[in-house]
C-alpha positions in Angstrom: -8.0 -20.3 -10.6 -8.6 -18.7 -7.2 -11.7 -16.8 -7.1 -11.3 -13.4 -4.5 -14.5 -12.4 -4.6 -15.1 -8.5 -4.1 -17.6 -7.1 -1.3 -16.3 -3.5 -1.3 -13.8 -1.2 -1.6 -12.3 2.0 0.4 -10.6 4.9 -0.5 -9.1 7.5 1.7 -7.2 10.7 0.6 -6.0 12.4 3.6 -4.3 16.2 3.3 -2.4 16.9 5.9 -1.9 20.8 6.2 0.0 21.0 9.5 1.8 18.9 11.6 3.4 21.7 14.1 5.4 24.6 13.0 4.3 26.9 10.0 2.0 25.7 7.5 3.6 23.9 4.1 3.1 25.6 1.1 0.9 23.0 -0.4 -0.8 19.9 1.5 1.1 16.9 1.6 -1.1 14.0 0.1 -1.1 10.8 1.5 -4.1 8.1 0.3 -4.9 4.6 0.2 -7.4 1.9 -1.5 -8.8 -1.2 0.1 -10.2 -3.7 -0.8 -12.6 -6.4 1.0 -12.4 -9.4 -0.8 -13.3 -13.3 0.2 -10.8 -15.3 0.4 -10.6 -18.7 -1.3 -8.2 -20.6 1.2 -9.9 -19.7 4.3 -10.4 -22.8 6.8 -8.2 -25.1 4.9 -4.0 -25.4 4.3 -3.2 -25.1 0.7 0.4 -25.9 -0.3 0.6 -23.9 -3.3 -0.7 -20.6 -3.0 1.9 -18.7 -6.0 -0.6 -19.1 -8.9 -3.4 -16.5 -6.6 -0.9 -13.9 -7.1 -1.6 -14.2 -11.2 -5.4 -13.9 -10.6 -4.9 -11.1 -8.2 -3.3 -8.8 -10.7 -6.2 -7.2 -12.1 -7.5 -6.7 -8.9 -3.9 -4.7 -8.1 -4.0 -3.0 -11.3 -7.4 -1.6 -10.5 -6.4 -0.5 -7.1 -3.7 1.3 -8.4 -4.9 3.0 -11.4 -7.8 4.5 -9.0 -5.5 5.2 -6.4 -3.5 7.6 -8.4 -5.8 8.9 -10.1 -7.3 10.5 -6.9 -3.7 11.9 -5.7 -3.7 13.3 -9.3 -1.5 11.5 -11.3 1.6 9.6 -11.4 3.8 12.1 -11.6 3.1 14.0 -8.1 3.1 10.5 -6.2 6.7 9.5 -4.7 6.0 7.3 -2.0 4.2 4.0 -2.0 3.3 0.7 0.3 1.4 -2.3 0.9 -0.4 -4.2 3.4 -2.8 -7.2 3.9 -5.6 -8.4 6.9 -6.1 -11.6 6.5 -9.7 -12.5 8.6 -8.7 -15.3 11.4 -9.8 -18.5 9.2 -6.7 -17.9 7.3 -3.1 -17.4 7.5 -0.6 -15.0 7.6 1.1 -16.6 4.2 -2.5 -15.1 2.0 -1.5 -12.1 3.2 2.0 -12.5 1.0 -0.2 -13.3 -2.0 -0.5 -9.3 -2.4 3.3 -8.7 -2.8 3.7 -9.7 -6.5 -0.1 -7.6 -7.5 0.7 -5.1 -4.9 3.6 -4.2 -5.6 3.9 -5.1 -9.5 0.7 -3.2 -9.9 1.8 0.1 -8.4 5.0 0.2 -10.1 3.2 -0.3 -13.6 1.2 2.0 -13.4 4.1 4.7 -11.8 6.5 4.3 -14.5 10.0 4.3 -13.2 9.8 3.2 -9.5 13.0 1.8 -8.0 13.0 1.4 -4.5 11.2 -1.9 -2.6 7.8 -1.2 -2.1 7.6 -1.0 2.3 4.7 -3.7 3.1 3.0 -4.6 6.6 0.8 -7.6 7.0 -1.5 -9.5 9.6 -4.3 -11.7 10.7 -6.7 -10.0 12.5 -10.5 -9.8 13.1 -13.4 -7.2 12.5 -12.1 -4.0 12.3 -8.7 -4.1 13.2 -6.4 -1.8 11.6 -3.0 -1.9 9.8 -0.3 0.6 9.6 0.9 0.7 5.9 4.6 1.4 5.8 5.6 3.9 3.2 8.8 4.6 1.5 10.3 6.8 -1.4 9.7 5.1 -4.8 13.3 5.6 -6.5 15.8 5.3 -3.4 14.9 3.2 -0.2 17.6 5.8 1.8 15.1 8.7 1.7 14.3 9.2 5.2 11.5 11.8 4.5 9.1 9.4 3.7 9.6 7.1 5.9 6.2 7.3 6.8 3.2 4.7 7.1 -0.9 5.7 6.8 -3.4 3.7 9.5 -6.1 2.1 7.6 -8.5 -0.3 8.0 -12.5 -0.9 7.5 -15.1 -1.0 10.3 -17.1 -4.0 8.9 -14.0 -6.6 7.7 -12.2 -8.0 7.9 -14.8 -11.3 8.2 -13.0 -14.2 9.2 -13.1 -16.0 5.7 -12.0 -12.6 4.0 -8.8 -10.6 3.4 -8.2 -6.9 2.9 -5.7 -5.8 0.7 -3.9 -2.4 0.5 -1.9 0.0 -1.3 -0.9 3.0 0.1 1.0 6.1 -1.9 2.1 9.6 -0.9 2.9 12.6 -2.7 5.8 14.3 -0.8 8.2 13.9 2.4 6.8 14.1 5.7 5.7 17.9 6.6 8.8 19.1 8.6 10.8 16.5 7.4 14.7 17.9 9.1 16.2 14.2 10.0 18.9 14.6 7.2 20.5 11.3 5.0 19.4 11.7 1.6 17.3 14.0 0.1 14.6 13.1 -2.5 16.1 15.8 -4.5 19.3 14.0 -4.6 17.7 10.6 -5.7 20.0 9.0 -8.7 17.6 5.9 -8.7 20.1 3.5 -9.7 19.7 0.5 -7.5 16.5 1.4 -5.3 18.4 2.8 -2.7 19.9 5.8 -3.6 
C-alpha cells in the first residue's frame, strides 16, 4: 500500500460575472480542489504503479465531495476535469495514477455523468501551474464548456510531491455563440451526445 501523504489542500471558487458584452443573469461558477500530497515513487522507477490508484480513492472522494459542495451541489455542476503536477523526482506516468480516483471520484459523487472526464498532466517544479481542461459531464460534443481553469500552488509542487486536481464548472462559457450541440439538447446516451 502506497502511502500519499497529505501537506495541504486548495480550494478556489472563481465567479466569473463578465467576460465582454452584457452581464449574465447569474455568475458562471467555475472551482477547483488541490491537493499537495508526497509522493511514494519519487527518485526511483516502479513497474507497477495500478494498485496507487485503489489507495488514492478516498483521497478523490474527498476532493470531490468538498468540491461540490462549495459550487452548491451536484445538481448545478455540468462540467468537470482533471489534472496532475508531478514534482521533478518523478514521472509523468504518477501523474496517470489520478485518472481512475479522479475521475471515478467525481462521477460518484455526480450521479449520472457520461461524458470522458477532460484531464491535463505534467512534471513541473515549484509553482508551476496547470491548465485543467474542462468538458460537459453527459455529452463530450458540447462546445460551451469547452473550457479549462489555471491552477496551481505557490509552495509545490516539491520535487518528491504531486498535486492532484479536479476541476468542475456550473454552466457554459459566458457568451458561449460557437454553435454544435447545445447542453440543452444533451440525450446522454454514449458520452458524446
Amino acid at each position: 500500500m502506497a502511502e500519499f501523504r497529505l501537506r495541504k489542500t486548495t480550494l478556489v471558487i472563481e465567479e466569473i460575472a463578465h467576460d465582454g458584452g452584457p452581464a449574465p443573469e447569474k455568475p458562471r461558477l467555475r472551482g477547483a480542489i488541490l491537493a499537495l500530497v508526497q509522493n511514494p515513487f519519487a527518485g526511483r522507477h516502479v513497474a507497477d504503479l495500478q494498485g496507487a490508484m485503489d489507495d488514492l480513492k478516498p483521497l478523490g472522494l474527498q476532493m470531490s465531495a468538498r468540491l461540490i459542495a462549495a459550487l452548491g451541489g451536484k445538481e448545478a455542476v455540468d462540467g468537470y476535469g482533471k489534472g496532475a503536477i508531478v514534482g521533478s523526482a518523478g514521472e509523468i506516468e504518477h501523474g496517470a495514477m489520478w485518472h481512475v480516483p479522479g475521475g471515478y471520484s467525481m462521477r460518484e459523487h455526480l450521479g449520472e455523468s457520461r461524458a470522458i472526464v477532460p484531464s491535463a498532466m505534467k512534471v513541473g517544479g515549484f509553482g508551476d501551474q496547470l491548465d485543467v481542461p474542462l468538458g460537459h459531464v453527459n455529452a463530450a460534443y458540447v462546445r460551451s464548456h469547452f473550457d479549462a481553469m489555471t491552477v496551481g500552488m505557490p509552495d509545490g509542487p516539491r520535487p518528491d510531491e504531486i498535486v492532484f486536481v479536479l476541476a468542475m464548472a456550473c454552466g457554459g462559457r459566458v457568451h458561449s455563440r460557437m454553435g454544435g450541440l447545445e447542453a440543452w439538447q444533451v440525450k446522454g446516451e454514449d458520452g458524446l451526445r
